[in-house]
N, C-alpha and C positions, 0 to 999 in steps of 0.2 A: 440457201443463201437468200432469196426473196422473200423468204418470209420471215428472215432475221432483221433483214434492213426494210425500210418501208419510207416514203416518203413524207407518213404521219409523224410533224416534229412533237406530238404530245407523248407517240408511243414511245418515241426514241430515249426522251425524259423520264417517261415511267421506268424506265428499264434499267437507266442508269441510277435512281433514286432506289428501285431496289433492289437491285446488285449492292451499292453500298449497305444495304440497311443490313440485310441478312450478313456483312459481312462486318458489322461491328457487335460485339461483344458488348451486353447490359452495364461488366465491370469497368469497359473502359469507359463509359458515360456516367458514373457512380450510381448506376443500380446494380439490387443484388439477384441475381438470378432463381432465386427462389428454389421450394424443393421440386424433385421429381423431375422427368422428363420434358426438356423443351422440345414441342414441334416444330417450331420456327425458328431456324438459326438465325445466332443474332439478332437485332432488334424484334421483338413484332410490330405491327402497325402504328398499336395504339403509344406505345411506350416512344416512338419517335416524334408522333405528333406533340402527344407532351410535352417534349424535351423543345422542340420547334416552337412553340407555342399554338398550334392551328387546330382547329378539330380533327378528330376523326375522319369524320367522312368527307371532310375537303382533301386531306392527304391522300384518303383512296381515291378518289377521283382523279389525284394528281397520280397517282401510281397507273393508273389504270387509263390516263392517257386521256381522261375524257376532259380535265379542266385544264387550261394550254395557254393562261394567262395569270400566272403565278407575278405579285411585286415582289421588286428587288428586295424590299423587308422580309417576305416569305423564304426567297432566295438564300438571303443570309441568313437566317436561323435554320434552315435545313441544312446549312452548310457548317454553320457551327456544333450543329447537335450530331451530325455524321461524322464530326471531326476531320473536316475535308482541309486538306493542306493548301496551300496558293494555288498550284495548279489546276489541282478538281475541283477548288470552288469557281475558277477562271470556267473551267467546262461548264460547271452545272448554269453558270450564268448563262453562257452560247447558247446550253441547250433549252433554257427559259426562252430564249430570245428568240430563238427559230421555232418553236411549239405555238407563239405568238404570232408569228408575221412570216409562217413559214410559204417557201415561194419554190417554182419550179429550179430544180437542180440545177447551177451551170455548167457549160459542158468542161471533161478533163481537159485541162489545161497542155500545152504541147510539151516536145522535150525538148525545145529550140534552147541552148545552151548558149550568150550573149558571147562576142568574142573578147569583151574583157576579161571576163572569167577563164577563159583559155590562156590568155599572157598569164593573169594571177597564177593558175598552175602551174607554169611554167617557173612563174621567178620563186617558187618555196621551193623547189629540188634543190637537195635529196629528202627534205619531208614530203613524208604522203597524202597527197590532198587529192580532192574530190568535190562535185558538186552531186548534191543528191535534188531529186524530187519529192515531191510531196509525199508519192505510196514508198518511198525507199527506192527506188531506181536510180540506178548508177548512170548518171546523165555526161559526165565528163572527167577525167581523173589524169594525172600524171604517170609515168610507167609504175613509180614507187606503191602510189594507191590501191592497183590491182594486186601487183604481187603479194601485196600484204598482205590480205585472207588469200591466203592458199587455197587456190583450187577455183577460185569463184572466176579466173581467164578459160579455166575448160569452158563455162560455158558459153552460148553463143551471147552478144549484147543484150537483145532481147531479154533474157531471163536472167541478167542480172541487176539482182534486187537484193537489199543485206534481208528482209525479214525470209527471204527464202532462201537467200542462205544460211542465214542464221536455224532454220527452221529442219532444212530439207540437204543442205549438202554435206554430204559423210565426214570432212575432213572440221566443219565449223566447231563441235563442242572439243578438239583438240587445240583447236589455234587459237580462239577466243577463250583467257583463261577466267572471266567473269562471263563465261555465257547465259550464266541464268538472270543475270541483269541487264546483260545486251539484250538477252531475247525480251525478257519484260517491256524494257524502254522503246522494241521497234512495235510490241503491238501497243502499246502506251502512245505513241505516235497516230498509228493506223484506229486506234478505236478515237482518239477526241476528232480525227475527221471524221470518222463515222456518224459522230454527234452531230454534226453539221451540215453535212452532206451525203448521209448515208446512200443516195442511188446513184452516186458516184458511178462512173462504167468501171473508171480505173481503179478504185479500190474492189467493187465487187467481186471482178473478176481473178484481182488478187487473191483476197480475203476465201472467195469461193474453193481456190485450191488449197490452200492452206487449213483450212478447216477438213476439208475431206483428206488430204496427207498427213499431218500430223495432232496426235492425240494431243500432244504438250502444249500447242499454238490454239487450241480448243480451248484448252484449261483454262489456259491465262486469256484467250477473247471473253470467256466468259465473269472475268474478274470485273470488267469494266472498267481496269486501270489505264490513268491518261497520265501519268509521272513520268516523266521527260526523264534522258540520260542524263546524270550526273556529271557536270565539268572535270573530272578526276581523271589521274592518269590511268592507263589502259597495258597491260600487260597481251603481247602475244607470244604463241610457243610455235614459231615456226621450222617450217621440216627441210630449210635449204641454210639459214642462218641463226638461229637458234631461238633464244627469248630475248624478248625486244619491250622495256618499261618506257612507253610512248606518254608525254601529254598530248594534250585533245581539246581541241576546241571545235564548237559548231555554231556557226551564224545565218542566220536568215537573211538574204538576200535581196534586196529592194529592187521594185520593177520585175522581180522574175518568177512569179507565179508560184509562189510559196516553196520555191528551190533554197537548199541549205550548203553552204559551203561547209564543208568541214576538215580540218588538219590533224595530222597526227605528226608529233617534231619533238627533236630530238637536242640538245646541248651540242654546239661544235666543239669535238675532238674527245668525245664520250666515246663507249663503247657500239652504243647504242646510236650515237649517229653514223659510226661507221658501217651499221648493218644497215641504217636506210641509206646507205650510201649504194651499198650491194643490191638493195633490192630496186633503187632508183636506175641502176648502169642498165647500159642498151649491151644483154650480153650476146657473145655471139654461141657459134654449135657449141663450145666446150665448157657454158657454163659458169659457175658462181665462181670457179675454182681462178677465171683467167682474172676478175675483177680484185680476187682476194689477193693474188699476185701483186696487185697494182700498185692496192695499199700497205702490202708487207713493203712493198720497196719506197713506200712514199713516205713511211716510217722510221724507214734505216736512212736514207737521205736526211732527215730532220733529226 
């Protein structure tokens, strides 16, 4: 891990510039690939610089971390000729920007959770809300919000995090039934901090384990994608209440150190908010079974 992350904001830019380059295709930029074997997937050097307008050897320089004062004009034609969507050109700007003026890391921010955000959770029951942190830490939730992903109350506070759930706990590629998009979007998340902060304590030590645990969280670290979840609804298959078609919303938080509110909610008198209704209730020993009770008779009443 310390030699992935580095405090050099020119390296950090090299890296992401070519991670995308090798990962776009000649035809998607209207060249033709020519005959015979390519060494270099995706772009080579020269054929980017091109497209960018810059020379050659200013581009390797910039690849190689050595030139760390790229203008916003350069910025934007590497971002047009990569074919970078709003989010990644948003990144490659940061990470211009900090290869420029880059400054000692601030220290991770704490997990002190404001206590408005605590009513807030309170008044959405039976939707499942949450506040997350920056690396994905589960910093505050209503009962609904854990229960949701199955399994991630086994573990103790501490180690709950969704990229490690999402990554590392046996029950997540059942319950999450877009998991290869969640998983995308939480290191999508964790790498545009990396752009910015790479010697972060709190990401490293995440990132550290997840790299050495799972092959798949490798894969995609190494894509260098920073594309954010999608606003769309969220389907779960859980093993107490069944399938559950959630919208989803996630909001950044003012004042709270880059912590993200996010809801999962359901229509009143759906099916669907009757299960987050079940997963909201404070059950006792006997389980899901006394709640369902509750609302079969709150059913027949109406």
């Amino acid at each position: 891990m310390a030699s992935e992350q580095s405090s050099d904001g020119g390296a950090e830019l090299g890296r992401f510039l070519r991670a995308r380059r090798t990962q776009t295709a000649p035809e998607q930029v209207g060249l033709t690939a020519g005959a015979g074997l390519r060494r270099t997937p995706g772009l080579r050097r020269e054929e980017l610089a091109t497209l960018a307008g810059i020379s050659i050897d200013y581009y390797v320089r910039l690849e190689r971390g050595k030139e760390t004062r790229p203008g916003p004009t350069v910025v934007d034609a590497l971002a047009r000729a990569l074919l970078l969507d709003a989010s990644e050109h948003r990144h490659l700007r940061e990470l211009a920007s900090r290869a420029a003026y880059a400054s000692e890391a601030p220290p991770a921010p704490g997990h002190t959770v404001r206590p408005q955000l605590r009513v807030l959770l309170e008044s959405v029951r039976p939707n499942a809300a949450y506040v997350v942190g920056r690396t994905l830490d589960l910093l505050a939730f209503n009962p609904g919000a854990l229960r949701l992903f199955a399994g991630l109350a086994d573990w103790p506070p501490p180690r709950r995090n969704f990229a490690r759930y999402a990554f590392l706990h046996p029950l997540a590629r059942d319950v999450l039934d877009d998991w290869d998009e969640q998983a995308r979007a939480c290191v999508g998340r964790l790498r545009a901090l990396a752009g910015t902060e790479p010697d972060a304590p709190d990401l490293a030590d995440l990132v550290g384990e997840l790299l050495a645990k799972s092959p798949d969280f490798a894969d995609l670290w190494n894509r260098f994608d920073v594309k954010p979840h999608a606003p769309d609804p969220k389907t779960f298959h859980h093993p107490d209440v069944g399938d559950l078609h959630l919208g989803y919303e996630s909001m950044p938080l003012e004042h709270s150190q880059k912590q993200r509110f996010v809801v999962f909610f359901a229509e009143p008198g759906t099916s669907d908010h009757d299960k987050l209704i079940l997963l909201d209730a404070e059950h006792d020993e006997l389980g899901l079974d006394v709640e369902e009770g509750r609302l079969s008779r709150r059913r027949a009443a109406d």
